[in-house]
C-alpha positions, -999 to 999 in steps of 0.1 A, spaced: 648 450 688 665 418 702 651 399 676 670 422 651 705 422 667 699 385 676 693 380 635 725 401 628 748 381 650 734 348 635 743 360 598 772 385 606 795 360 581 769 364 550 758 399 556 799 412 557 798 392 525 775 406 506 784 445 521 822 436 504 810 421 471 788 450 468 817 473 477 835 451 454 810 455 426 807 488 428 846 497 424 850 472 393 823 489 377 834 525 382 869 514 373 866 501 337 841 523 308 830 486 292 814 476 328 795 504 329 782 497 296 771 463 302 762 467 338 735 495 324 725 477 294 714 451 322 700 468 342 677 486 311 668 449 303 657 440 339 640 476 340 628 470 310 613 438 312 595 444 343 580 476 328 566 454 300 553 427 325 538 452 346 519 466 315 505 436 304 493 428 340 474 464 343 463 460 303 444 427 315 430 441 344 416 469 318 404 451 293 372 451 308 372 490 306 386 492 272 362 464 256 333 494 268 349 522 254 347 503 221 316 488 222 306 528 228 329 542 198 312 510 179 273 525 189 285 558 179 298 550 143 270 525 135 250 554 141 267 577 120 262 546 92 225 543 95 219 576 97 243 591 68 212 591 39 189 609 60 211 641 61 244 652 46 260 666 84 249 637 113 242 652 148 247 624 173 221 625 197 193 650 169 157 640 169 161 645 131 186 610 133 161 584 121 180 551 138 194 549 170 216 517 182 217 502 218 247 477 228 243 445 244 253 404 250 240 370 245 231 356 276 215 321 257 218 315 220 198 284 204 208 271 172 203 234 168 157 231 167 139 245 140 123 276 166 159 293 177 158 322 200 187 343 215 178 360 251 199 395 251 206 415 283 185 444 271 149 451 280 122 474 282 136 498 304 164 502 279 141 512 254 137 482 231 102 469 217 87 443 201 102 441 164 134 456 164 162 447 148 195 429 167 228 430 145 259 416 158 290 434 141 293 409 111 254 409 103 222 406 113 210 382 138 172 386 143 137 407 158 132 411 193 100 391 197 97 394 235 107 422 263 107 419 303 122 452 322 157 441 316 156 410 291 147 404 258 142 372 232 152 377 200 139 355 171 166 342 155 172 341 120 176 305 123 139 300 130 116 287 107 89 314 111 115 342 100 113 360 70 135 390 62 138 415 32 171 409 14 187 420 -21 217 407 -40 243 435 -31 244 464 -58 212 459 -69 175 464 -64 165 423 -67 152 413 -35 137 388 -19 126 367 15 157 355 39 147 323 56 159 289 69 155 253 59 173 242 97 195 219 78 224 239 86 228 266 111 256 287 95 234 287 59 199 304 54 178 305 23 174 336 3 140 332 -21 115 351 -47 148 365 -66 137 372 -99 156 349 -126 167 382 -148 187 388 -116 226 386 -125 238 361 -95 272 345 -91 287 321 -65 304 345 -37 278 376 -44 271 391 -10 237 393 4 223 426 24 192 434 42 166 454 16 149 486 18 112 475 18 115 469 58 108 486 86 132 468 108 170 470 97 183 497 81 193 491 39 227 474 33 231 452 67 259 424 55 241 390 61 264 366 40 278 353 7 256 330 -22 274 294 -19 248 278 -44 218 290 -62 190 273 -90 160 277 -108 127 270 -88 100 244 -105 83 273 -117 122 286 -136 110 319 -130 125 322 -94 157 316 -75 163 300 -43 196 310 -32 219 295 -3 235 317 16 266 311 35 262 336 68 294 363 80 280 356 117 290 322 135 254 313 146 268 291 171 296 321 186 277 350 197 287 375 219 283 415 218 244 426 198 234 458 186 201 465 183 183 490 162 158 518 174 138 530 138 122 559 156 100 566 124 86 529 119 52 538 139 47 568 114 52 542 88 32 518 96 3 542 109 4 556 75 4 524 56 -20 512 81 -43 542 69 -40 540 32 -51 503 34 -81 506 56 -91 537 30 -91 512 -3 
C-alpha cells in the first residue's frame, strides 16, 4: 500500500495532467456534433482494426483445424466421385459403395533415381494393402508397394518398373503410363493405337482395364507425341498436373471389389 501512495506522490504533476486533459477531452467532444463524429469514426477504426488483427491471429492458430475439416469434406466428395457409376443415389458409408478413400501426407518423396518411392503416413492398421492406389488432388501418384502398422511406400509413378492403364481423355484408346527418368515432371504414355485422334494439350486419365484407380483419374496433358519404328503405335509425352517434386496431402484408394475380381479372373484362367 506504501508503495502505491509513494508512486502517486512521485507522479502527482503527470497524473493531474492527464485527469484534466481527459476532463478536457471529454467536454470538447460533447460540446461540438463534428467531434463526436470523428472522435467515433476513430475510435471504429482502432476497434476495428484490432478486431481484424485479432482474427487473423486466432485464424492462424486454426488453420490447423480447418486444413482437417477439408481434407475430410475432400474424402467425402472424392467418394461421392468414385462411387457415382455404381449407383444413381450414393450412401456414404454403404457396403454397396465400391471405393472408399483414406487421407494422408508425404513424410519422404524420391524423385531424382530411376526406383522413386514416396513413404506415406498410412499403414496397415489404417486399412491399406499392398496395391492400392495413392492420388494426390491433381492426379495420381502411385501403388502402395509396402505396409508396416502405421507406414506405407508407395511406388512412384516415377519408377521405372511402373506401368499404369491410361486412355486419351474422351475416348476408349488406352495404353501403358511409364517413365524414361529423364525428367521427373514428364512420364511416357505407350501402345496407343495410331487410328487414335491425338493433339498437343489432350489430357491423359487413368483407364478402366485396372483394378487399382478408379476410371478418369487426371494424370497430365500430351506435350509431344510420334510414330513408333513399327508406325503402328504412339509413344506419347505427357506433361504431369502433380509437381513430383512438391507433395504434400495423398489419398488413397480402397477398391473393396478387386479381390472378387481378381479371384474370378484368377479362376477363368486356371479353367482354360
Amino acid at each position: 500500500m506504501q508503495q502505491i501512495i509513494n508512486f502517486l506522490l512521485r507522479n502527482k504533476n503527470s497524473l493531474l495532467y492527464a485527469f484534466l486533459f481527459f476532463i478536457a477531452l471529454v467536454f470538447t467532444i460533447n460540446s461540438r456534433t463534428f467531434h463526436q463524429s470523428k472522435f467515433f469514426n476513430s475510435a471504429n477504426w482502432v476497434s476495428g482494426n484490432l478486431y481484424t488483427f485479432s482474427s487473423n491471429i486466432s485464424g492462424y492458430f486454426g488453420l490447423k483445424e480447418d486444413n482437417l475439416e477439408l481434407v475430410a469434406e475432400n474424402e467425402r466428395l472424392r467418394r461421392l466421385l468414385f462411387n457415382r457409376e455404381m449407383t444413381d443415389t450414393v450412401t456414404l458409408d454403404s457396403s454397396l459403395n465400391r471405393y472408399d478413400v483414406v487421407s494422408g501426407r508425404v513424410i519422404k518423396n524420391s524423385f531424382s533415381g530411376p526406383r522413386n518411392y514416396i513413404t506415406i503416413n498410412k499403414g496397415s492398421n489404417d486399412g491399406l494393402t499392398q496395391d492400392m492406389g495413392v492420388i494426390s488432388p491433381n492426379g495420381i501418384l502411385g501403388i502402395v508397394e509396402n505396409t508396416s502398422a502405421n507406414f506405407a511406400t508407395v511406388q512412384s509413378i516415377l519408377n521405372t518398373k511402373s506401368n499404369i492403364n491410361a486412355k486419351l481423355k474422351g475416348t476408349d484408346y488406352f495404353g501403358s503410363l511409364t517413365w524414361n527418368t529423364q525428367d521427373y515432371n514428364t512420364v511416357q504414355l505407350v501402345d496407343i493405337p495410331r487410328l487414335a485422334p491425338i493433339a498437343v494439350g489432350d489430357t491423359i486419365v487413368t483407364g478402366s482395364m485396372s483394378n487399382i484407380f478408379p476410371e478418369h483419374i487426371p494424370i497430365g496433358t500430351i506435350t509431344a507425341f510420334e510414330l513408333t519404328a513399327s508406325e503402328s503405335f504412339y509413344e506419347i509425352e505427357v506433361r504431369l498436373f502433380n509437381d513430383m517434386g512438391n507433395l504434400r496431402q495423398v489419398y488413397i484408394i480402397k477398391d473393396r471389389l478387386k479381390s472378387e475380381i481378381e479371384e474370378l479372373q484368377s479362376k477363368t484362367e486356371n479353367a482354360q
